[in-house]
C-alpha positions as CSV (number, residue, x, y, z in Angstrom):
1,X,-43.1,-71.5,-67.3
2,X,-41.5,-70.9,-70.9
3,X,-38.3,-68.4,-69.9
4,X,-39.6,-65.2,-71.6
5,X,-35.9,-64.5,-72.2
6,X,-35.6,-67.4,-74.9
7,X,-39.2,-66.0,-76.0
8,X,-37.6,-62.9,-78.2
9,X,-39.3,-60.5,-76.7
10,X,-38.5,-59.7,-72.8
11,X,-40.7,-57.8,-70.6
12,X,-40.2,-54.6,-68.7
13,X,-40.4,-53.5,-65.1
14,X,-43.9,-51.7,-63.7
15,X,-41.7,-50.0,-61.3
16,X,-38.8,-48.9,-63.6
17,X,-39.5,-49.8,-67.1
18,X,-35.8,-51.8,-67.4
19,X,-36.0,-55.3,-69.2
20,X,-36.9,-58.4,-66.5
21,X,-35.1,-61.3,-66.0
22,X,-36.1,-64.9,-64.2
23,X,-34.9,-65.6,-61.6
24,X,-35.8,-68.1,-58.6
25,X,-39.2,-68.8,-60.8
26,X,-40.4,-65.0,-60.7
27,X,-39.4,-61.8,-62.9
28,X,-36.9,-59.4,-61.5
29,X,-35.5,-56.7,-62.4
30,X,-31.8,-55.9,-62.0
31,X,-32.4,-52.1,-61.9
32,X,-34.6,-51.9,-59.3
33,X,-35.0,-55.0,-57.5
34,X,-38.7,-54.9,-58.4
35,X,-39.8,-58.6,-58.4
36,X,-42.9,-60.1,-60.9
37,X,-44.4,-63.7,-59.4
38,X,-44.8,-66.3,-61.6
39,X,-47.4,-68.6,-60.5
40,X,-48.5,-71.4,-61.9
41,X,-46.5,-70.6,-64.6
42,X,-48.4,-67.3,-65.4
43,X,-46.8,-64.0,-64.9
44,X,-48.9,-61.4,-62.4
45,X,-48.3,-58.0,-63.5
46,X,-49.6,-55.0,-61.4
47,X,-53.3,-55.0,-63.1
48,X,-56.3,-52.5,-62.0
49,X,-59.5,-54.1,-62.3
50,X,-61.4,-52.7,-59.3
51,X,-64.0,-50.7,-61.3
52,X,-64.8,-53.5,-64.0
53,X,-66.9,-56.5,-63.8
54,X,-65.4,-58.2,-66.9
55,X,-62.6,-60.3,-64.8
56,X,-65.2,-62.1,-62.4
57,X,-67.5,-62.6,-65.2
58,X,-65.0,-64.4,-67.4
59,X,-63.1,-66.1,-64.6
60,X,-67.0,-67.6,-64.3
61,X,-66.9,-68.5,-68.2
62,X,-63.7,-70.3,-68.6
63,X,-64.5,-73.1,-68.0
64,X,-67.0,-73.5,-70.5
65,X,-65.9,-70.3,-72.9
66,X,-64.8,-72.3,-75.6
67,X,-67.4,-75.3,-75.7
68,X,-70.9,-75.1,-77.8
69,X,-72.7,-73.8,-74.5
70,X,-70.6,-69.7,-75.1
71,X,-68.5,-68.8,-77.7
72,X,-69.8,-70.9,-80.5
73,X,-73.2,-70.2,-79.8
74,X,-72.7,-66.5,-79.1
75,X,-70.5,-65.6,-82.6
76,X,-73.4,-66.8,-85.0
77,X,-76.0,-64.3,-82.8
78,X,-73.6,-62.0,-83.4
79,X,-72.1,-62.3,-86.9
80,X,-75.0,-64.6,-88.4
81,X,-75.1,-66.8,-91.3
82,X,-72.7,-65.7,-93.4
83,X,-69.9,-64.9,-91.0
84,X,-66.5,-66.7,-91.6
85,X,-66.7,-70.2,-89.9
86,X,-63.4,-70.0,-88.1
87,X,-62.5,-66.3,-87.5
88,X,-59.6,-66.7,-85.8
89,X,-58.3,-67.9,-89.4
90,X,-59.4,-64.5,-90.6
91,X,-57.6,-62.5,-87.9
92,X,-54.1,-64.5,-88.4
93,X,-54.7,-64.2,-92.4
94,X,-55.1,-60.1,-91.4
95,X,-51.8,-60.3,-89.0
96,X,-49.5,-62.3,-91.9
97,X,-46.5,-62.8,-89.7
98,X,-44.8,-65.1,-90.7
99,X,-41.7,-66.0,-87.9
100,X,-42.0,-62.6,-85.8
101,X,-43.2,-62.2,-82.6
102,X,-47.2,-61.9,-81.7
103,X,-48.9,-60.8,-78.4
104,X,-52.3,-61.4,-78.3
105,X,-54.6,-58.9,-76.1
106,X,-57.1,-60.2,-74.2
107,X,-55.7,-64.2,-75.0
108,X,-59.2,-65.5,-72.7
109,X,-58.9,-68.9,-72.9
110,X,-56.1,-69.0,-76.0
111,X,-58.3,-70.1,-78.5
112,X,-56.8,-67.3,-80.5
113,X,-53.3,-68.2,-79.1
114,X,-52.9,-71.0,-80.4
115,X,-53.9,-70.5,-83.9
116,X,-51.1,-67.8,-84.2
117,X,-48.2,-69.8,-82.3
118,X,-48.7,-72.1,-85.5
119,X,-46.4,-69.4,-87.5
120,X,-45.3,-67.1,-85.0
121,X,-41.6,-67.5,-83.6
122,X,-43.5,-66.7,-80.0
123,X,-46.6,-65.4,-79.3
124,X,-47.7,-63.8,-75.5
125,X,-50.6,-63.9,-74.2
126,X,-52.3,-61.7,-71.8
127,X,-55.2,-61.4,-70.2
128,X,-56.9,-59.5,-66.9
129,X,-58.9,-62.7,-66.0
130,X,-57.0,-65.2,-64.2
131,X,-59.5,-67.6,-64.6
132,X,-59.0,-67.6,-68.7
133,X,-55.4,-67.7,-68.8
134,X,-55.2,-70.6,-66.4
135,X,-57.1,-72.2,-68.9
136,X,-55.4,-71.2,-72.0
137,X,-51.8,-72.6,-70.0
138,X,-53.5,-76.2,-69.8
139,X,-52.3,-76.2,-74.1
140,X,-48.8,-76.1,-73.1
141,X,-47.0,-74.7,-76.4
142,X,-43.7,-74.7,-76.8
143,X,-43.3,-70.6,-78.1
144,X,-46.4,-69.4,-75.9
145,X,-45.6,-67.2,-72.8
146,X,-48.7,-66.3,-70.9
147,X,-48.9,-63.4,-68.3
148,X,-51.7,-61.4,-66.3
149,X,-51.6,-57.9,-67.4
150,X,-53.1,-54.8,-68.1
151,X,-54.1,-53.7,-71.3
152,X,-53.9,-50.0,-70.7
153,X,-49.9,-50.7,-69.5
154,X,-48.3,-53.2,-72.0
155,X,-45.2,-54.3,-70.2
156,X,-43.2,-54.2,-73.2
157,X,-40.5,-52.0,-75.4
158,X,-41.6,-50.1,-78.1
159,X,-41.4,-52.1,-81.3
160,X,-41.7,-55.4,-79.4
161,X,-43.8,-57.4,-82.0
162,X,-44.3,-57.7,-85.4
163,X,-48.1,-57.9,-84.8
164,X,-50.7,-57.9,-82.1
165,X,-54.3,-59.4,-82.1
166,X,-57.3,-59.0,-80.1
167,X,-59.9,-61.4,-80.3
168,X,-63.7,-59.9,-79.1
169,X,-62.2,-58.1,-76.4
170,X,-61.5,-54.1,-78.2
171,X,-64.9,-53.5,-77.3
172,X,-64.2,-54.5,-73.2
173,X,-62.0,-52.2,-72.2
174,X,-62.3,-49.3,-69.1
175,X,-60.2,-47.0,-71.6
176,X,-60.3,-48.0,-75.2
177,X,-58.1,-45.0,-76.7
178,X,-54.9,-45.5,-74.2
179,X,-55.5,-49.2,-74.9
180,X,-55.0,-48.6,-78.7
181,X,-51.8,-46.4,-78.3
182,X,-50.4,-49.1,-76.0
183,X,-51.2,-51.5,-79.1
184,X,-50.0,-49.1,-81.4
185,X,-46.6,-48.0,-79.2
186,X,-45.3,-52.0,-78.8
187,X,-45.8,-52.8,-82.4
188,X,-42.8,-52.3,-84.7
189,X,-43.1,-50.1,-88.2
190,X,-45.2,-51.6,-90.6
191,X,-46.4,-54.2,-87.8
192,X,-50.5,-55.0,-88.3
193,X,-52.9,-55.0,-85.3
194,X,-55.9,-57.2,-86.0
195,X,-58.8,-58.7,-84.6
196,X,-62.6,-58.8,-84.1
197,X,-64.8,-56.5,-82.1
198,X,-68.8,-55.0,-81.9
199,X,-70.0,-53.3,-84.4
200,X,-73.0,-51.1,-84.5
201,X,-75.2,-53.2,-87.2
202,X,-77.9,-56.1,-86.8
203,X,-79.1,-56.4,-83.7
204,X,-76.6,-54.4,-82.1
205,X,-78.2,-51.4,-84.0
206,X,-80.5,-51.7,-81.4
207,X,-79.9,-48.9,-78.8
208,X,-81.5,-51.5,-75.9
209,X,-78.8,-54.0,-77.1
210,X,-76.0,-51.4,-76.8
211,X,-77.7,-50.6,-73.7
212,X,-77.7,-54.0,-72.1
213,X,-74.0,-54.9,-72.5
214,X,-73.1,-51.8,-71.1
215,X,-74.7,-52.4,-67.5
216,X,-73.8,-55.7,-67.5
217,X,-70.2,-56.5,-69.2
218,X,-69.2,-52.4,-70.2
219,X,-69.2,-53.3,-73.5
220,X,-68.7,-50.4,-75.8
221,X,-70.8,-50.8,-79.3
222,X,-68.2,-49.6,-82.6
223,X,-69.8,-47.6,-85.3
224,X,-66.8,-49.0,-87.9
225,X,-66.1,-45.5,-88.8
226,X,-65.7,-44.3,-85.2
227,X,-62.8,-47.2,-84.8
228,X,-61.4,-46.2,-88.2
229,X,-61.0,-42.7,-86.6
230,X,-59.7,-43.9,-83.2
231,X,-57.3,-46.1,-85.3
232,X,-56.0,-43.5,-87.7
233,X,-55.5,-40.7,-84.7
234,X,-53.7,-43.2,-83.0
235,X,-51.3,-43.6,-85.8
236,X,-52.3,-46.4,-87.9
237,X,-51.6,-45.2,-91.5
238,X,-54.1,-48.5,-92.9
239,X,-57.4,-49.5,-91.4
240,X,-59.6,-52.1,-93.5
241,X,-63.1,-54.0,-92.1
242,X,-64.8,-57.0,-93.1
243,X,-68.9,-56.7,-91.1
244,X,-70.6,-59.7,-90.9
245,X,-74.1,-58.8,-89.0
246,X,-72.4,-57.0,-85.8
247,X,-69.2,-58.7,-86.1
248,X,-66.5,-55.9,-87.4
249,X,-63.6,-57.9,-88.2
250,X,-60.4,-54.8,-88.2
251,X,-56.9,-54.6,-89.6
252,X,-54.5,-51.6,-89.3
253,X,-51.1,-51.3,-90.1
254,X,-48.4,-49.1,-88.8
């Protein structure tokens, strides 16, 4: 595993909230003796995913999640013609850090991950599905650290990163506004959060489209300015979108 201690930004205890250390290949914490398994080189946080069906349906996708039988296929439904050919270009464009530290929400399969660790001094993934970060840890960067881990309870110090991304995931989560405070608490001042989500426009005006992903994945359908308003209570001072069909490409800054 990359030693999140030479990764710039070290994570915290779910039991005590002190900063972790490795030791013996695992997390542990010096305060509390609270230990965090590494295996396979992946960290395994305390996650709660019980009540959702998105970690067994993409631990089914990864293996194919980034070839043209899913995500290609799936973000020209969604964003059509005109949507940006790469738009994980867009969403690193959006994040401009330059050097700092990057976690990416959701990482899947890394796709994202990677992209950023290009100018990012580390970036961390994390993900619920073991399944997808398995496969994003088969890249093998040098400044990526890659963990299991809830959403809802960033294992991090406030200020941690100088931005954080989320890539077609926003939209996924049990509790989107604690989600966005967690985002917002770990960033530093004037840090961006940026990525790509649903948005409430083509065919995903269509109430039996919203309908669908809810029963099946529990996708949540944005209207932009609902997400501008969730952003802006949350304490984003700067929201900006870019729609392309129902892709709703977001940037906030703190």
């Amino acid at each position: 595993m990359v030693d999140p201690t030479q990764a710039g930004v070290t994570p915290t205890c779910p039991a005590c909230e002190a900063a972790l250390t490795v030791r013996a290949e695992a997390l542990h914490c010096p305060a509390c003796e609270e230990t965090v398994p590494v295996v396979d080189g992946i960290a395994r946080f305390p996650v709660s995913v019980e009540q959702s069906a998105v970690p067994p349906v993409f631990d089914a996708l990864a293996s194919i999640y980034e070839t043209p039988l899913w995500f290609p296929v799936v973000y020209r439904v969604i964003g059509g013609p005109h949507a940006p050919i790469d738009d994980r270009a867009r969403i690193v464009d959006a994040l401009d850090v330059t050097g700092g530290d990057v976690l990416d929400v959701a990482c899947g399969t890394g796709r994202l991950t990677r992209v950023l660790a290009a100018d990012a001094a580390a970036v961390w993934g994390i993900d619920v599905s073991m399944g997808m970060v398995r496969r994003a840890r088969r890249d093998g960067r040098h400044n990526v650290v890659l963990a299991q881990m809830d959403a809802e309870d960033l294992r991090f110090e406030d200020g941690a990163f100088e931005g954080v991304a989320c890539g077609w995931a926003l939209h996924l989560f049990a509790d989107i506004p604690t989600t966005v405070a967690e985002i917002h608490r770990v960033l530093a001042p004037d840090g961006r959060f940026a990525g790509t989500t649903l948005s409430a426009d083509s065919l995903l005006a269509l109430p039996a489209a919203q309908y669908g992903l809810a029963e099946t994945i529990g996708a949540h359908v944005f209207d932009h300015e609902e997400l501008r308003e969730l952003l802006l209570e949350t304490g984003f001072r700067t929201v900006q979108f870019e729609r392309y069909g129902a892709a709703l490409f977001f940037r906030a800054t703190k």
